[in-house]
N, C-alpha and C positions, 0 to 999 in steps of 0.2 A: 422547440418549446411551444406550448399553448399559446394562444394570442393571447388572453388574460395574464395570464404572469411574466411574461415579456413585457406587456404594458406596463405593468407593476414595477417591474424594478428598470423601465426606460425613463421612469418620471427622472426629470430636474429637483435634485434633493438642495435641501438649503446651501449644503456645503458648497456645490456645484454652482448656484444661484452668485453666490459668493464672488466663485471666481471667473465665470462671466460679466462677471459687475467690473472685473480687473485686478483683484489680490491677488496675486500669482502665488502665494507663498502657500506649502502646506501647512495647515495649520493641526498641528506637532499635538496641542493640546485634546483633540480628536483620540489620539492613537498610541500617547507615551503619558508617563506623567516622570520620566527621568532623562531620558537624553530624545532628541532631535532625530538620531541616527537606530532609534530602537522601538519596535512597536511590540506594544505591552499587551499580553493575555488581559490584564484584569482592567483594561480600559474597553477592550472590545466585545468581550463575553458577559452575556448575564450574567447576575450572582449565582453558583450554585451548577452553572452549566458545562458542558465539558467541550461542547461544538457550538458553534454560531455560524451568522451568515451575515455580508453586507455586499451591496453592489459597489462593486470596484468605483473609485472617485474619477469624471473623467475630466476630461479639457485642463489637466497639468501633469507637471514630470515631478515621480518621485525619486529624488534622490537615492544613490545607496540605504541600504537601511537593513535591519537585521529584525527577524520575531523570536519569542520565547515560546512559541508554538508549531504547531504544523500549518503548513497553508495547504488549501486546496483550490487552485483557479479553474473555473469553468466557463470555460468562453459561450456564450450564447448565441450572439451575432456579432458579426464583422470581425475584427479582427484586434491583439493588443501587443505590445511588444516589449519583453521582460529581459534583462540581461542578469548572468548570474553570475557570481564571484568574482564581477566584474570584467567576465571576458566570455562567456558562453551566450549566446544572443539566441531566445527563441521565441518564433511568431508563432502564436496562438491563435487559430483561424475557429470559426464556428464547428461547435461540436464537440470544439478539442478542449483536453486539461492541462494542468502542471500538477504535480504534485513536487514540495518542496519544503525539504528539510527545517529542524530547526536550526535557529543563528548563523544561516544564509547569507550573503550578502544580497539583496534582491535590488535593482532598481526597472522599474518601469519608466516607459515614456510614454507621452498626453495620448489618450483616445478620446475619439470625436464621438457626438452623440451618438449616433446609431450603433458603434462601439459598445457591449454590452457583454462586461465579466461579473460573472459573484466570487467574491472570497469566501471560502468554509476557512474558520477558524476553529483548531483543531487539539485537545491539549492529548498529549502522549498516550495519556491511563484511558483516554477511550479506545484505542485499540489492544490494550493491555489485558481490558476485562474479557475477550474473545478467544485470548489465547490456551485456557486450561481445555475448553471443551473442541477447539478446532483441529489444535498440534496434533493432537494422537492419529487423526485420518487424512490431515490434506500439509506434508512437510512442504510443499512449494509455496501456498499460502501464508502458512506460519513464518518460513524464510520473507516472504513481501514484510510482511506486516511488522516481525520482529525488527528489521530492517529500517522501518520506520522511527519505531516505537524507543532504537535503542538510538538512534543519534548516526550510524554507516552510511559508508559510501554506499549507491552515491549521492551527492547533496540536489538532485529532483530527479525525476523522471516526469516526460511529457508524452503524452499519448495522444495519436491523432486518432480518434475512436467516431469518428461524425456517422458512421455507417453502422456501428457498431449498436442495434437498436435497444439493448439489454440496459447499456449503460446508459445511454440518452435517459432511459423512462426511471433507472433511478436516482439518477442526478435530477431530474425533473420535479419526482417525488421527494426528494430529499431536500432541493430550495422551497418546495408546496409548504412544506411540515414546516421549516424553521421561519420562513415568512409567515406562518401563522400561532409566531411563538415559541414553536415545540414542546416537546410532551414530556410529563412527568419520566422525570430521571433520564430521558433523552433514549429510553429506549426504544421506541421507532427508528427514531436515528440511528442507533449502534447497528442496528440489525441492516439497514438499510446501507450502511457502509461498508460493515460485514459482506454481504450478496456485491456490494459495488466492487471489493475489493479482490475478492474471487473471480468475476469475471476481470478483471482489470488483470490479472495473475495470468491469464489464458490469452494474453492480448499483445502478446511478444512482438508479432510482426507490425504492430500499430505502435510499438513504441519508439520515439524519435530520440536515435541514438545521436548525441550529440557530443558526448565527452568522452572517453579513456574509462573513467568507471561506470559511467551508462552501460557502455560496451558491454566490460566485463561484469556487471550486474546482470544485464541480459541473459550474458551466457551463463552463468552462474543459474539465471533459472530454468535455461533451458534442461541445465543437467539433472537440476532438482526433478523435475518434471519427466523426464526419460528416468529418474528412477523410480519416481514415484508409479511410473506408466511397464515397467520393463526390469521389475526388484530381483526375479527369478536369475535375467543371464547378464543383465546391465555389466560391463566389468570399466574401470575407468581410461584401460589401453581404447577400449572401442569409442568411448563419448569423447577423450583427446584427439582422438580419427578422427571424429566427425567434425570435428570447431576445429580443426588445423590446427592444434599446438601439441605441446609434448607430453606427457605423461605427467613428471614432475609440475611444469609450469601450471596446468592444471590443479595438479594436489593442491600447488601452494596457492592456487584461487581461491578454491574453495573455502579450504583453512582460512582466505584471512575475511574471505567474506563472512561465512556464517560460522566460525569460530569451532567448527568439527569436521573432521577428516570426513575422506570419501569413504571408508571402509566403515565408520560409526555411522555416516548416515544411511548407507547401504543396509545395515543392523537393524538399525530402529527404522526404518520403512518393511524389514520382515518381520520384527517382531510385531509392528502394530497391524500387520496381515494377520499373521498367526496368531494371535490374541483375539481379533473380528471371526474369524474362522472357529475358535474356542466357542465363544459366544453366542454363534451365529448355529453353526452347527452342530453333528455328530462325527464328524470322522473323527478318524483312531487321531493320537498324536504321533505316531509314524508317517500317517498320514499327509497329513499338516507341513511336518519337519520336508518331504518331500516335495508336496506343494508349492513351498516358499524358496526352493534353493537352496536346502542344506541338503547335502549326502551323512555329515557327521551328527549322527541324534545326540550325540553326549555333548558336541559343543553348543546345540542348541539347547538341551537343556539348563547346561552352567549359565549359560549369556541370558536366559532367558529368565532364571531366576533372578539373575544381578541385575535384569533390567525393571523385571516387577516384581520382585523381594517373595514373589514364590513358584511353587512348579508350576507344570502348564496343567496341571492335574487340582492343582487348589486353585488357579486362576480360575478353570471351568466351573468348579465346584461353587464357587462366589460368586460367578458372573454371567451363565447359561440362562440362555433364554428361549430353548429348545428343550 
């Protein structure tokens, strides 16, 4: 992070002032305006806004405690230490995030001054409004985010990404923007989350598997992503081969992760080829129907209507750009 904005959110804020003076307590009225044990959206967020920021409070322990939001922690320097649902313990070193569900159990313990995290404070519908224009081209993405946005396992993901220079410079620019207020309707920010989130999507091997549904969320996107990457010969015996389980154990992953079988999502990653392809191009729709891994043209045509309520012949006719 820049020397200037490190300086900036290094300062000794009042609160902190506070509790160097010797009040150990956190002081609840900050963060809730109902229980002790809940930090409340509309005590932390502007009026009106749907993301915010504050520098993590340091030199005390917060207690368990739960949000009605999304968190996002970004370690800056040194290092902080968060336990989650009361028994998963993770150090966030420079560099690194957490991303963490709603109504979590989170507690933190004391970081020392040079200790330096921001909370993004995050309400659901901001990654909501991305989803009409994103799903149709990137389902590993839409899988991230949906994921978020609906409440699923698992309850965080933390990524050790310090190296990772894409995401450094938009988390950078994304505490720049909100410490200077942020921008009508927060759309800087949305976009900015958007590009964050995508690269974060592609960052599998940086994510610190910590739990049972970590795990299987992992894997989960890896599969997304081998079909997204491999729609043509993908079949689900071969991506069970690959992650060492069984065919079944798989399906039922999938299924209970993102709420659609392996064979629907396999579908709609062809169809939204052969739709781009429509669009995009001129080949025949024999073509196309070959291209994408159908031998059967008549079941591509049924499935293909029922997926976009017309042929591939009115889809072009409405949507070519050739």
């Amino acid at each position: 992070m820049v020397k200037e904005l490190l300086e900036k959110f290094s300062k000794i804020t009042e609160e902190e002032k506070r509790i160097l003076a010797g009040d150990t307590r956190v002081d609840y009225s900050i963060y809730s305006t109902h229980s002790n044990e809940f930090m409340d959206r509309n005590k932390l967020l502007p009026v009106g806004h749907q993301i915010g920021l504050r520098p993590h409070t340091r030199f005390i322990h917060f207690p368990p405690h739960k949000h009605n939001y999304f968190e996002l922690i970004y370690m800056c320097k040194g290092t902080t230490t968060h336990i989650i649902g009361g028994k998963d313990k993770i150090v966030l070193t420079e560099g690194s995030l957490l991303l963490l569900n709603q109504n979590e159990s989170h507690e933190i313990l004391p970081a020392g001054e040079h200790d330096i995290a921001l909370n993004f404070i995050i309400l659901p519908q901001f990654f909501d409004a991305a989803l009409p224009t994103l799903h149709r081209e990137n389902p590993l993405w839409l899988f991230l985010v949906s994921s978020l946005s609906q409440g699923s396992t698992p309850a965080y993901l933390a990524f050790f990404v310090e190296n990772v220079l894409p995401v450094q410079n938009l988390l950078e620019n994304l505490a720049y923007t909100l410490s200077m207020g942020g921008t009508a309707n927060n759309e800087i920010e949305r976009q900015t989350v958007n590009l964050l989130l995508q690269h974060l999507a592609s960052c599998t091997d940086s994510l610190g598997v910590i739990s049972e549904d970590a795990r299987q969320h992992a894997m989960v996107m890896r599969v997304l992503h081998e079909i997204e990457e491999n729609y043509r010969t993908c079949t689900l015996s071969a991506l069970a081969e690959a992650e060492g389980i069984s065919d079944s154990a798989l399906s039922r992953l999938i299924q209970n992760e993102t709420g659609v079988c392996f064979t629907d999502l396999l579908h709609t990653v062809r169809f939204q080829r052969a739709a781009y392809l429509l669009r995009e191009t001129k080949l025949s729709v024999a073509e196309i129907t070959t291209a994408i891994g159908y031998e059967n043209a008549s079941f591509f045509y049924r499935h293909f209507h029922k997926y976009y309520g017309c042929t591939p012949k009115q889809y072009r006719q409405q949507n070519s750009v050739v």
